[in-house]
C-alpha beads as a LAMMPS data file, in Angstrom:
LAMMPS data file: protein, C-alpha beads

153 atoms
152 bonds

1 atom types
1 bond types

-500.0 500.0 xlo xhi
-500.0 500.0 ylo yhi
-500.0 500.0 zlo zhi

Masses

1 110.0

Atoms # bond

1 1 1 240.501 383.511 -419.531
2 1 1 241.647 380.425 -417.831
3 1 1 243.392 381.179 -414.523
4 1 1 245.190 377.894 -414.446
5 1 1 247.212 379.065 -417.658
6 1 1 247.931 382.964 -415.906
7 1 1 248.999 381.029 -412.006
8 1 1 251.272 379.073 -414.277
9 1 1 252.906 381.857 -416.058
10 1 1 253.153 384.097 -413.236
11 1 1 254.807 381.006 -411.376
12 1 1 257.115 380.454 -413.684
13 1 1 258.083 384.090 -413.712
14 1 1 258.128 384.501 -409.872
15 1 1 260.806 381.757 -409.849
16 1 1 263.017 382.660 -412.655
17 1 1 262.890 386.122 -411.063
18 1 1 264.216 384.282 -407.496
19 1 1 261.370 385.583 -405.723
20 1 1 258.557 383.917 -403.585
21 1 1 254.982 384.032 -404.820
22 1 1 253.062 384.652 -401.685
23 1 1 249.887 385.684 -403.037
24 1 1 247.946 385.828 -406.360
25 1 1 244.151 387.118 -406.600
26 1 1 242.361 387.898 -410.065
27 1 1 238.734 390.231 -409.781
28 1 1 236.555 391.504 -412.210
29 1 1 235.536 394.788 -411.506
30 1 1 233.124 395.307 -414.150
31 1 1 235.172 396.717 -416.814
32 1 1 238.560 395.776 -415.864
33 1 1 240.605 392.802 -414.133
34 1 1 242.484 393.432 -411.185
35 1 1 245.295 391.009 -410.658
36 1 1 247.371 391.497 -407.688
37 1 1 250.387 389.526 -407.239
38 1 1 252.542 390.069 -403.471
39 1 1 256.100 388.460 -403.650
40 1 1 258.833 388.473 -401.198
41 1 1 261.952 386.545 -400.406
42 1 1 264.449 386.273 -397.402
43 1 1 265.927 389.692 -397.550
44 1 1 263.319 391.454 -398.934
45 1 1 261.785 392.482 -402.730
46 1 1 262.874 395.481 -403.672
47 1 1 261.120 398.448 -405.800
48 1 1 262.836 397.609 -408.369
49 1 1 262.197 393.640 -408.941
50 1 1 258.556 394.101 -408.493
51 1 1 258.913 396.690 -411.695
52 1 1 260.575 394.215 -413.403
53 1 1 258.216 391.282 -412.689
54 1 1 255.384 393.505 -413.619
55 1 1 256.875 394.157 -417.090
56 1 1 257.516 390.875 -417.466
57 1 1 254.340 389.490 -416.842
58 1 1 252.253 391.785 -418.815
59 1 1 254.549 391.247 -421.971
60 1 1 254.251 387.757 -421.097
61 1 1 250.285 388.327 -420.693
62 1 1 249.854 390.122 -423.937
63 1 1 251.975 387.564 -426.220
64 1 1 249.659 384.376 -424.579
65 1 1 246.622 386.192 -425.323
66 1 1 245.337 386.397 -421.463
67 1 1 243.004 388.820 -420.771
68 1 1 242.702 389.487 -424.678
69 1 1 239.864 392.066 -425.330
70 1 1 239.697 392.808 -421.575
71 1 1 240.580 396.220 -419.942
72 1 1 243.190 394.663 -416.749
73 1 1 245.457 396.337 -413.906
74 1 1 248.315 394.881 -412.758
75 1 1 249.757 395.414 -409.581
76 1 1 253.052 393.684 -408.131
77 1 1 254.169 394.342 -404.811
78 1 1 255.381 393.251 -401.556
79 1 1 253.047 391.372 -398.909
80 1 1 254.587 394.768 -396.236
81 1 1 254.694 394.308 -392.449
82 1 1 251.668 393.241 -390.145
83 1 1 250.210 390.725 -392.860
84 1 1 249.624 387.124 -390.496
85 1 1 252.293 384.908 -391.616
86 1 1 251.009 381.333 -391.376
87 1 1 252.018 379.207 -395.039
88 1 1 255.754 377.585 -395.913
89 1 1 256.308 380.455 -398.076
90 1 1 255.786 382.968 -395.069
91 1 1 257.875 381.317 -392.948
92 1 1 260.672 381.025 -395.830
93 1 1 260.376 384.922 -396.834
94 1 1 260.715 385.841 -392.951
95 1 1 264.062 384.054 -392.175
96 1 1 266.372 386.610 -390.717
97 1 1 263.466 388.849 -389.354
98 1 1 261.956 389.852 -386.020
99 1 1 258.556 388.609 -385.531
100 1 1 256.001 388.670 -383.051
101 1 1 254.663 385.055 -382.069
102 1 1 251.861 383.577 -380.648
103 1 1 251.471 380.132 -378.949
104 1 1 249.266 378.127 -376.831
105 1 1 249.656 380.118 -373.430
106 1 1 252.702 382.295 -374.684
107 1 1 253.849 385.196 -376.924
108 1 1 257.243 386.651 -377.861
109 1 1 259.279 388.541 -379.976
110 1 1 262.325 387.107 -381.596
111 1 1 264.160 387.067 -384.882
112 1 1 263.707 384.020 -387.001
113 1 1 266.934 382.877 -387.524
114 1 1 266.070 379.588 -389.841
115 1 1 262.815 377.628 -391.334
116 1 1 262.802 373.547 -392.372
117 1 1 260.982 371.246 -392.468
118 1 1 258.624 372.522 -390.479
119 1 1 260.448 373.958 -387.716
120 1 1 261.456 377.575 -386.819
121 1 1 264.225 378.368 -385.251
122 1 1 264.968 381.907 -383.176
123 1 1 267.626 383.927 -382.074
124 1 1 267.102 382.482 -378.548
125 1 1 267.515 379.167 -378.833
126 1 1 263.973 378.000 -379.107
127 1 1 263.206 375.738 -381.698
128 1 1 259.128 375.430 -382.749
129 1 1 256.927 373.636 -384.969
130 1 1 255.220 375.620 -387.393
131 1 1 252.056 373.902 -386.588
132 1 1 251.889 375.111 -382.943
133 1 1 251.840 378.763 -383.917
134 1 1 248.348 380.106 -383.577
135 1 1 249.511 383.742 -385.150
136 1 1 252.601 385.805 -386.348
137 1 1 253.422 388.727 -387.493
138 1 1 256.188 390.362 -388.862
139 1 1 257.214 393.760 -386.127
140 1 1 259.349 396.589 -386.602
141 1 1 262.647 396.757 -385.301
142 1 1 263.019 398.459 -382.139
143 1 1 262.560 402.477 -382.423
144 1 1 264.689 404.762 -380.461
145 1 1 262.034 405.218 -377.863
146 1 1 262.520 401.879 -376.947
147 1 1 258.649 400.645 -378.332
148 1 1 258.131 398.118 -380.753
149 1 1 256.710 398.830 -383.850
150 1 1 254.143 396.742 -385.817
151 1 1 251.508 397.621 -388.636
152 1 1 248.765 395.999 -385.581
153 1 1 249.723 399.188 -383.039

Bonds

1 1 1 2
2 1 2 3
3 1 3 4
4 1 4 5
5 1 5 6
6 1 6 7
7 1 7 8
8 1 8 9
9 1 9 10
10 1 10 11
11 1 11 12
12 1 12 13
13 1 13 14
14 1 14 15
15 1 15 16
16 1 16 17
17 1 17 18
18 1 18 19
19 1 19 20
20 1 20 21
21 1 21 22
22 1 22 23
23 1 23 24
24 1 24 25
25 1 25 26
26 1 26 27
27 1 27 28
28 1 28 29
29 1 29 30
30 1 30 31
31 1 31 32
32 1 32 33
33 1 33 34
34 1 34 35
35 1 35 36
36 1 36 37
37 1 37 38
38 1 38 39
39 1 39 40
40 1 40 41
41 1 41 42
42 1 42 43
43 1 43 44
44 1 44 45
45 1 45 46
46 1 46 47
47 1 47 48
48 1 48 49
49 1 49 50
50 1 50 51
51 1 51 52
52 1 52 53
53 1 53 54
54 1 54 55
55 1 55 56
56 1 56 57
57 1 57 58
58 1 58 59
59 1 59 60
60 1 60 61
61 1 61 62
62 1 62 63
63 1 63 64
64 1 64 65
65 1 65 66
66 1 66 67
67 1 67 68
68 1 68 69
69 1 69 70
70 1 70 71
71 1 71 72
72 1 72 73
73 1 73 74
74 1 74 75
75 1 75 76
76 1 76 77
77 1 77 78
78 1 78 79
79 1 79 80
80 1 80 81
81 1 81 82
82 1 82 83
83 1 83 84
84 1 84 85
85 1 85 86
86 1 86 87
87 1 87 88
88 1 88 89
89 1 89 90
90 1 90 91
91 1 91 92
92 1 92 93
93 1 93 94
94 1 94 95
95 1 95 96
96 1 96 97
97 1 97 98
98 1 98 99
99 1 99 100
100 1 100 101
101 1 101 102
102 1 102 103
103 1 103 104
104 1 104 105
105 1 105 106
106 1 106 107
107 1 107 108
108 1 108 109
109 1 109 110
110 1 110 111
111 1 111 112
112 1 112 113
113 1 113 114
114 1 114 115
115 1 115 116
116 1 116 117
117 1 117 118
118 1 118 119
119 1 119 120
120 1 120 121
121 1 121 122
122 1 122 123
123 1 123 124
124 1 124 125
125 1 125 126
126 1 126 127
127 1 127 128
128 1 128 129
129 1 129 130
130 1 130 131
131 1 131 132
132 1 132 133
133 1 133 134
134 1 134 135
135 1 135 136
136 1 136 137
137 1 137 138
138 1 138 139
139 1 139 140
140 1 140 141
141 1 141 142
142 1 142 143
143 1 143 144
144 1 144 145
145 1 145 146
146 1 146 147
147 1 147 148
148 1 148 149
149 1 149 150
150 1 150 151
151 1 151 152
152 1 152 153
């Protein structure tokens, strides 16, 4: 197997599908393969497109050969809320949601309103460099009970 050829394929796929690959991992378990592919974009994956994707790539898979002779599992899904956000592709996918922010000295909540070229920019008016963030995650919208939600509570 020669993972160059499968991050290829699975890029190419990943873009003609209009999604964002945010995370590919290949491990041999023994008997079988695991690969695990997350993808998002702006708006969120749905159900759906990660079925897709995952139909696509194994037919895709099985007419290159990859993993011929070898037992595999493939698993597509959707990075979910509470993984740190820290790449270009994070910040991309998370336009138009609320995250939770920390900085030198400072955290807040806000939604992120726009990412480029380096810089992301909030429903308050703040503008920051990506490079000052020290860790971010995506939060729940506010619950009825007035708390916060986040996969870290």
């Amino acid at each position: 197997m020669d993972s160059p050829d499968l991050l290829e394929i699975v890029q190419g796929l990943v873009d003609e599908a209009g999604l964002l690959l945010v995370d590919l991992s290949v491990r041999n378990t023994g008997r079988k393969y695991m690969i695990r592919l997350l993808v998002d974009r702006p708006g969120r994956v749905t159900v759906m497109e990660c079925a897709g994707l995952s139909r696509e790539l194994q037919d895709t898979m099985d007419q290159n050969l990859l993993f011929s002779g070898w037992d595999y599992r493939l698993e597509v899904s959707s990075p979910g809320v509470g993984r740190p956000l820290s790449g270009e592709v994070d910040w991309i996918r998370s336009v138009g949601r609320r995250l939770s922010v920390r900085l030198e000295g400072e955290d807040f909540v806000d939604w992120l309103e726009d990412y480029g070229s380096g810089l992301l920019k909030f429903s308050d008016g703040r503008e920051i460099s990506a490079e000052s963030i020290v860790s971010a995650v995506e939060v729940l919208e506010q619950g009825p009970s007035g708390d916060q939600g986040s996969a870290n509570d």
